[in-house]
PAGUMAR-98338 format. One record per residue: residue in three letters; y, z, x of N, C-alpha, C, O, CB in turn. Coordinates in steps of 0.05 Angstrom, whole numbers, plus 5000, padded with zeros to 4 digits. Glycine has a CB too. Example, Ala and Ser with C-alpha at 12.3 -4.5 7.8 and 13.67 -1.06 7.14 Angstrom:
<tornus>
ALA488651565264491051565246493451565264493451695285491151815226SER495551425257497951435273500151575258502351615268498851145282
</tornus>
This chain:
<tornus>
UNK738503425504740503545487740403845485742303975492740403425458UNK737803995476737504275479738104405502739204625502735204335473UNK737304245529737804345554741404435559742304645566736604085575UNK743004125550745704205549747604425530750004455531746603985545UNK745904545513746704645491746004955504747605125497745304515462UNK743205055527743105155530744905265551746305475549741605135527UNK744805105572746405045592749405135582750005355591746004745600UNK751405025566753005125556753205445555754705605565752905015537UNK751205455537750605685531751305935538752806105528749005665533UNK749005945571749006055599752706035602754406195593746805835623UNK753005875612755605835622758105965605760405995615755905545626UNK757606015583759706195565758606405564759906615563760306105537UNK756106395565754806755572756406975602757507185606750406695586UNK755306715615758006845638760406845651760906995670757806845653UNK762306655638764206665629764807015620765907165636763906455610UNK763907105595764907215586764407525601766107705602764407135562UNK761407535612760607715629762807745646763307975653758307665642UNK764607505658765307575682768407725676769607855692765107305701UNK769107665652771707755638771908065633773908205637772007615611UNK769108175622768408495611769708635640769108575663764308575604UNK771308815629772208985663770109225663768609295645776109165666UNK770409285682768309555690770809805700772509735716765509455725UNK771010015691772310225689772010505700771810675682772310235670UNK771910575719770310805733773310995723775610925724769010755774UNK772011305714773411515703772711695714770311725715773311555680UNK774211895725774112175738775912375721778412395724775312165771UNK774512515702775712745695775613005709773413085718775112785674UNK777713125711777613385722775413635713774213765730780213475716UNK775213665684772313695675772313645648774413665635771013965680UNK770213565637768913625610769513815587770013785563766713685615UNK769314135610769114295587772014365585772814535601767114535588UNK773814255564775714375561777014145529777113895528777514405594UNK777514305512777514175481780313935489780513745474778314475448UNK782213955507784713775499783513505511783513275501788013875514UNK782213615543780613395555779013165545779112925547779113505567UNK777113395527774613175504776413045494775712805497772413315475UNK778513055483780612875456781112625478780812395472784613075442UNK781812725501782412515520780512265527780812015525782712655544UNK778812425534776412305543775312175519774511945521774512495555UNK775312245505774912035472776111815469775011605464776012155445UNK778611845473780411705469779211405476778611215463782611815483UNK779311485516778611265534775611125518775410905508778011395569UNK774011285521771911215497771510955476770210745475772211405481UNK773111095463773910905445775510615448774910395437775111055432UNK777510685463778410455463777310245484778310025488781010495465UNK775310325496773710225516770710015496769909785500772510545537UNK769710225473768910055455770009875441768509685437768110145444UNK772609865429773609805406774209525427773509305418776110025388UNK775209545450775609275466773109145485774309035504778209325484UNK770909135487769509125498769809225529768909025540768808935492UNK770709405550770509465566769109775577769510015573772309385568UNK767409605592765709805606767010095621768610085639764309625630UNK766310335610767010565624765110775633763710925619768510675610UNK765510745663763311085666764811275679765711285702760211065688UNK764911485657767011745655764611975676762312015668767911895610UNK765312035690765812335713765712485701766412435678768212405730UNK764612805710764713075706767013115733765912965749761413255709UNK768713185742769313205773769613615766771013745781773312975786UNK768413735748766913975748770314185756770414425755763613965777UNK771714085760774414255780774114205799776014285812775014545783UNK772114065818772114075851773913835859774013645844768914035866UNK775613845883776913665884776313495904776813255903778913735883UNK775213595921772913395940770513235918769613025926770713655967UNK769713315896767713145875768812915878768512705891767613205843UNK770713075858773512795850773812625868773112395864776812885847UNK774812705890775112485911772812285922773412065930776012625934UNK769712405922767612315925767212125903766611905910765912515928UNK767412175875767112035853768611805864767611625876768012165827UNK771211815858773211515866772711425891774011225897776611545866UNK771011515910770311325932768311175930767910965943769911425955UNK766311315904763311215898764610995881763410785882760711445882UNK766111005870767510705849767910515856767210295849769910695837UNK770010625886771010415899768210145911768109895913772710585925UNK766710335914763910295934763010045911762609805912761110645938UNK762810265889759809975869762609675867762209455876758010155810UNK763809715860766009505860767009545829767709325819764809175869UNK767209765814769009685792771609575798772709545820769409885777UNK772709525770776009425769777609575773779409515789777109345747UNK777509795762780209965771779210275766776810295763783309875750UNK780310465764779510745766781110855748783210725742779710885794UNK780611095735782611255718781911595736779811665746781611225674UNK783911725734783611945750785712105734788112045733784011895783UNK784212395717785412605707784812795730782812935729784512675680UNK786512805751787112945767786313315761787113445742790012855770UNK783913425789782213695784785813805797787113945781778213775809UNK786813745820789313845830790913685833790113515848789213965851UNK793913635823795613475819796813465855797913245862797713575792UNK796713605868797413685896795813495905797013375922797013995907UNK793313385903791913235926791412905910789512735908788313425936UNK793612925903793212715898794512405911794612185900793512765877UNK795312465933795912225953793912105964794111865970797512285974UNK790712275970789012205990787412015965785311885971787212486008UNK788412005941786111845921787211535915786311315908785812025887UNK790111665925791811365923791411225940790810985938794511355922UNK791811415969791211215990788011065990787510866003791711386018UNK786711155978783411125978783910865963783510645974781211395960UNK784910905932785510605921786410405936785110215945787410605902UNK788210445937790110325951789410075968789709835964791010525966UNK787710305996787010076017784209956004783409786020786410206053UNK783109965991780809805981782309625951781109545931777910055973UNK785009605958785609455932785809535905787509415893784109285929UNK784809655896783309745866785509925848786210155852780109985872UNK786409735828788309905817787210195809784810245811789409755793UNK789110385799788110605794790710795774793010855780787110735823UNK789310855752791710985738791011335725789111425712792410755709UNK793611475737793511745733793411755703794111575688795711885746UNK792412015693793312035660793012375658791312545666790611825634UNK795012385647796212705629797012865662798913015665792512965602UNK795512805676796413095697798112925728796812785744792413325710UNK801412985730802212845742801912865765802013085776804012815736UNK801312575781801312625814803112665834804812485835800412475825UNK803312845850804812905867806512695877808712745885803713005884UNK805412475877806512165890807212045875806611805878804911975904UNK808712105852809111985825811511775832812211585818810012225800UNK812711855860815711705855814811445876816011235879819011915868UNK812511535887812211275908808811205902807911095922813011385949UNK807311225885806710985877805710745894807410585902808710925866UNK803710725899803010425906803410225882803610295859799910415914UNK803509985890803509775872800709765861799009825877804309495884UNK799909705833797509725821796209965811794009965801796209635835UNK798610245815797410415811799810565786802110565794796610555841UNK799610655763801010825734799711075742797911175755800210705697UNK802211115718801311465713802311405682804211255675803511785737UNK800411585661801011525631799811865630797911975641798911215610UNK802311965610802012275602804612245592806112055594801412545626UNK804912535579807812695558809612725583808512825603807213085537UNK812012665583814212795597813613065597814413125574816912745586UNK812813265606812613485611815113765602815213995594812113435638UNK817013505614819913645602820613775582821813995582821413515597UNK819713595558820013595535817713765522818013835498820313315527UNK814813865540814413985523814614355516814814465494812513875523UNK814514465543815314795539818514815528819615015520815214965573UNK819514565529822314525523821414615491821914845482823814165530UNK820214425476820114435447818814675446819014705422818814195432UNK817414925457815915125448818015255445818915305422813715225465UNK819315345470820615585470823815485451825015635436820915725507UNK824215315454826915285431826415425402827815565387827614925424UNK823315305400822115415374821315795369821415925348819115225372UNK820715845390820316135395823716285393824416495381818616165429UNK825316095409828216225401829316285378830416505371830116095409UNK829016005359829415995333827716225318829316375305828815715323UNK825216285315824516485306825016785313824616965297822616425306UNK825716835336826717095341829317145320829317315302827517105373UNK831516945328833416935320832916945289834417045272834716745331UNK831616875286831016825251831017155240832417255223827116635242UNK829217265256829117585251831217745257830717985262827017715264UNK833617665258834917755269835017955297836118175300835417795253UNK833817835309833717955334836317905353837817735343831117855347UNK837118015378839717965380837517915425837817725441843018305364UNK836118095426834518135456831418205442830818345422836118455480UNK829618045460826818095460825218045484826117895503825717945441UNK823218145484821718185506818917995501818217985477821118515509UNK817117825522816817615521813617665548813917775569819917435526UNK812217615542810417475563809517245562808817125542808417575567UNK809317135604808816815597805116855609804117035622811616515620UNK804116605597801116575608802116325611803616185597798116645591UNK800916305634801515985653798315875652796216005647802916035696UNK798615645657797015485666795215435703796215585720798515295657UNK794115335708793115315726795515165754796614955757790615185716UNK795415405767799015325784798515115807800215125825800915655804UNK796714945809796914755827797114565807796714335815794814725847UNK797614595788798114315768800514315757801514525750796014275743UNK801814065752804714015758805814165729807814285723805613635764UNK803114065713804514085669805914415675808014535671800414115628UNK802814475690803414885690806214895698807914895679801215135719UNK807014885720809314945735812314845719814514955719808714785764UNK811314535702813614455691814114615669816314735666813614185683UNK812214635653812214755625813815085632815515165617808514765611UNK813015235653814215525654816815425664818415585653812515765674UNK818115275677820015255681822215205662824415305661819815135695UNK820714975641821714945614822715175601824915155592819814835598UNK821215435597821515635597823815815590824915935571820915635614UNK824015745626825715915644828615815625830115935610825615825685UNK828515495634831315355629832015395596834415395591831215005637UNK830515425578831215555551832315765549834515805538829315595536UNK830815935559832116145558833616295571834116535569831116245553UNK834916045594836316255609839316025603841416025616834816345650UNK838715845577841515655582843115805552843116035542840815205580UNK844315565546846215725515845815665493847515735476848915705511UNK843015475484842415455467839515665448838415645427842615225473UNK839415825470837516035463838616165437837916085415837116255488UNK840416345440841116445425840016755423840016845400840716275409UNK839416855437837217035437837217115468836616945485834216885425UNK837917375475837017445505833917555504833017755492839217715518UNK832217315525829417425527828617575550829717475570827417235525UNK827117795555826517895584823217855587821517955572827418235589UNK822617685610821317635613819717925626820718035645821817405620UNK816818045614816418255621814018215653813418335674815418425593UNK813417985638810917945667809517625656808517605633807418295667UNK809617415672807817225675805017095692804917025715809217125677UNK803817095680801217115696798916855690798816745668799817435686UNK797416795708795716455700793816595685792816815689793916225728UNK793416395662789516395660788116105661786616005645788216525624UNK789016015684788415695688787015505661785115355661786315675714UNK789415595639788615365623786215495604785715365583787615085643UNK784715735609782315785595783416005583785316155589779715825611UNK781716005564782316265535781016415537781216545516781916225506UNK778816545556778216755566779416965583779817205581776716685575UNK779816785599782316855621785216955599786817085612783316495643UNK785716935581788316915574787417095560789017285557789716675564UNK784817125546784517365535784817655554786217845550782017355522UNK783617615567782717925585785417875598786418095593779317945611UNK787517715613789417825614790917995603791818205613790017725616UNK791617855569792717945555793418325543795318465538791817785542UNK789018355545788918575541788818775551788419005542788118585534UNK789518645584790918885613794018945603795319155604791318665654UNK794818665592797418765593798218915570800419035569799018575598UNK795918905545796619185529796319365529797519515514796419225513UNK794119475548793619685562796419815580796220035592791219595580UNK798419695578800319795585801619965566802820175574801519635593UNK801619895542802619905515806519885519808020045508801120245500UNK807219705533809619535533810119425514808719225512809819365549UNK812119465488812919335466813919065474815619035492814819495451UNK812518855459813218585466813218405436811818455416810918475488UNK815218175440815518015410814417805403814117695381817617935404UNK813517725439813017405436811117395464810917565482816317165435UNK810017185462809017055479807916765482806216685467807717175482UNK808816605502809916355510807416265531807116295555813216395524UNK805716145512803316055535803015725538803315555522799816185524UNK802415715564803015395574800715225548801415055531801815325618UNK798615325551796915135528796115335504796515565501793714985543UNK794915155491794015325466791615525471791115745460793215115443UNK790015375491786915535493788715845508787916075506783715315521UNK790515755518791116135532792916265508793716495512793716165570UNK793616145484795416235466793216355446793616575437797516005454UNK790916205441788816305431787616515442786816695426787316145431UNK787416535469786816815485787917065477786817285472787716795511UNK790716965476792417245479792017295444791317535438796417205492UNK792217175429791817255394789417415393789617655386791216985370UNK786617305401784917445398785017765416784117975407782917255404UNK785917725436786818055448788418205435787918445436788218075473UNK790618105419792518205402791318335384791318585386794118015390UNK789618185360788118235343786418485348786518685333786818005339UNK784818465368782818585373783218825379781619015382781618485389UNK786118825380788019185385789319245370791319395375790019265407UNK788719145343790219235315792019235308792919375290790219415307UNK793818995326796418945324797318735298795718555294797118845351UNK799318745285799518585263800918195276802818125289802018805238UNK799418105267801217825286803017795268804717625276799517485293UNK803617915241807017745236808317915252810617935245808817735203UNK807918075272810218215290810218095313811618185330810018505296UNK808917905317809317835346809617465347808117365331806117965365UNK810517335356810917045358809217065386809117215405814516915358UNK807316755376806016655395805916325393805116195374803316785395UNK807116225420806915875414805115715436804315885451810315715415UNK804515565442802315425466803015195454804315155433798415515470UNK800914935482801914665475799714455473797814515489804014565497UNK799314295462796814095455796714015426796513785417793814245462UNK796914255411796014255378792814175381792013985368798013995355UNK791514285396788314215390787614325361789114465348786114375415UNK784914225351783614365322784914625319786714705305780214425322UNK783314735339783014975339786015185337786315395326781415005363UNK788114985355790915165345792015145319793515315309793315085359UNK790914905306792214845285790115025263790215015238792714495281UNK788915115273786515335253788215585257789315675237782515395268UNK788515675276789915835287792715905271793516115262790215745311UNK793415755272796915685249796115665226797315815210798915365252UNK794115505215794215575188792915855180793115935157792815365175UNK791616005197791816265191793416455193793116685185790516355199UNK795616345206798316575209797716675234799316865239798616865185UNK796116625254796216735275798516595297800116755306793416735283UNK798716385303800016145321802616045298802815955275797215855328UNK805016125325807316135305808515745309809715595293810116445319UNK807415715339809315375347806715365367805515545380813715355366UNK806514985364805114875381806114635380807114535360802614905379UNK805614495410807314145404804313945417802813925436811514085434UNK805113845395802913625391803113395421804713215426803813445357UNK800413525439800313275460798113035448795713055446799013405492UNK799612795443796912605438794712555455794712325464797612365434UNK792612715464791212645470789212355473788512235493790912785465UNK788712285445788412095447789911825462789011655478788212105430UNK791911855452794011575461794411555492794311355506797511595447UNK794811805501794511795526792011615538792511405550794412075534UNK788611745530786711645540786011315538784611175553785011805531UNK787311275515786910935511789210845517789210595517786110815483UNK792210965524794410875544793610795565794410585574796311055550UNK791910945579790710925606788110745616787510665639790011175610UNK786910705592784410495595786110155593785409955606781610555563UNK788110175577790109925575791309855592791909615597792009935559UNK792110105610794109975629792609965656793609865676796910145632UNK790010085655788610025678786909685677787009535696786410305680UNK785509625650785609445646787909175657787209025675785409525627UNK789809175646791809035653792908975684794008785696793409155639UNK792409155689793409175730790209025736789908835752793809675753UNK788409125724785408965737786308555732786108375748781409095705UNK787108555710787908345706790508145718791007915709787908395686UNK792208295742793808285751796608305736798608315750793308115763UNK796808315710798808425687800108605709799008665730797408605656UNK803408675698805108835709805309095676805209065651808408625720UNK805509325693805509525680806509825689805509985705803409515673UNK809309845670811310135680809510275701807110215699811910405652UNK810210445721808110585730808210945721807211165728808310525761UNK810310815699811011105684811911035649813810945635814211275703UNK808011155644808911095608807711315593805611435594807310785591UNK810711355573811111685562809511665536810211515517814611795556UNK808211765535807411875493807912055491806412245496804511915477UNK811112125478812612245469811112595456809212565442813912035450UNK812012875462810613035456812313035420813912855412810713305479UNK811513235406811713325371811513615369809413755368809013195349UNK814313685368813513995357811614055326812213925306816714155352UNK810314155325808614185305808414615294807814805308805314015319UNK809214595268809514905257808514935231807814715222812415025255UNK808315105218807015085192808214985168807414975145806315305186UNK810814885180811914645158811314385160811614245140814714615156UNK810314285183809214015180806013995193805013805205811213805195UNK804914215188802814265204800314065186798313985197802214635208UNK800814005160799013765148798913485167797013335169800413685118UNK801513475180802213145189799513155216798612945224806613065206UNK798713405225797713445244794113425247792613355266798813655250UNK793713535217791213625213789013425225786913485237790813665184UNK789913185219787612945227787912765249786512575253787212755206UNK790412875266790812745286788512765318788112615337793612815287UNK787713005312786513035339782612945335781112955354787213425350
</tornus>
């Protein structure tokens, strides 16, 4: 009797072993605050459902990256998650999935191959569209608020082999160059700080070394919107004279805003994305069908609803 009870036992022991998925993760890197929210995310919802995840440094190299998801393919996990180091190379990771079977799902940074897609393979991130869309509408509205009629404007971009960078300045462009601006902007000079607030600083403070009167500035993320404030600051400039908006709403922007420094930021869920992506990679492991395009909607966020924000990230 004990023998069958054990026996059972065993046999529901592995049973259930054989159900737990295994999850191999390649982030582009670590050190970057919207990333961690991400990477939490997956985290979490990897605990909260019992599935196994081993999350990647891929450091920015994009040969890592590619080495990482071949080493996945190799031990035999279920499926792969890949926050893309360059949104450009990202066919050779699909094809890599691909012919070894293994589902694999993009998250936040879109792949070049987004429209063709292997079967078994998503992409989960913000419409991109929508989000330099919501900055600069918001940057319009406040010019206009001051009655401004023309202002002058610098953009800090993001890292330009990546699709958000390229979409988001374009977003931009199409605000302010359509008829709901309201506001003629001249763009005085746009320049990368790939996403880092160092970079966005020491740009910034080349370009006040010009001493070019400017009203605003329109930076693809927050960490380069944070850049350019602290350069601002640091040259004795008053920030209620100048509008500054970026995109994520990390802590740190929303610290930023509630000090009056950061005029607009639009809330990317980080999180939802990262456990969007452990779900739907899950699910394709499981042979489940799943969009190969799923949006978590972006949130303009300003210091009128900047409470709704405080505890989200």
């Amino acid at each position: 009797m004990k023998k069958t009870i054990l026996a059972t036992a065993f046999v529901a022991l592995m049973a259930s072993s054989a159900m737990a998925q295994t999850v191999g993760v390649t982030m582009a890197l670590f050190d970057d605050n919207f990333l961690t929210v991400l990477r939490n995310g997956i985290q979490k919802y990897g605990d909260d459902n019992g599935v196994k995840v081993q999350i990647q440094d891929a450091q920015n190299d994009v040969a890592k990256q590619l080495d990482q998801i071949n080493n996945f393919i190799a031990s035999g996990v279920d499926a792969i998650i890949v926050n893309p180091v360059d949104t450009s190379a990202t066919q050779a990771m699909s094809d890599a999935a691909a012919k070894a079977n293994v589902p694999l799902v993009y998250v936040n940074r879109q792949p070049v191959n987004l429209d063709t897609l292997p079967d078994k393979q998503a992409f989960v991130a913000s419409n991109e569209v929508d989000s330099g869309t919501l900055e600069t509408k918001e940057v319009c509205r406040l010019l206009k608020s001051e009655g401004k009629t023309e202002a002058n404007a610098y953009i800090i971009m993001g890292e330009l082999s990546n699709q958000a960078a390229v979409q988001r300045t374009q977003d931009i462009y199409d605000v302010i160059e359509g008829p709901d601006c309201g506001v003629k902007i001249n763009i005085i000079d746009k320049q990368t700080s790939n996403w880092r607030r160092d970079e966005a600083q020491n740009l910034m403070t080349n370009w006040l070394s010009t001493n070019t009167a400017f009203d605003a500035v329109i930076a693809n993320n927050d960490e380069s919107a944070i850049g350019a404030i602290q350069a601002i600051k640091a040259a004795g400039i008053d920030m209620k004279k100048v509008i500054v908006g970026g995109v994520d709403a990390t802590q740190d922007a929303l610290v930023a805003m509630q000090a009056g420094d950061l005029d607009v930021t639009v809330f990317q869920n980080a999180a939802a994305q990262g456990s969007g992506s452990l779900n739907a990679a899950v699910k394709l492991a499981k042979g489940e069908k799943v969009d190969q395009k799923v949006w978590v909607p972006f949130e303009l966020v300003t210091p009128a609803n900047i409470d709704q924000y405080l505890k989200k990230n």
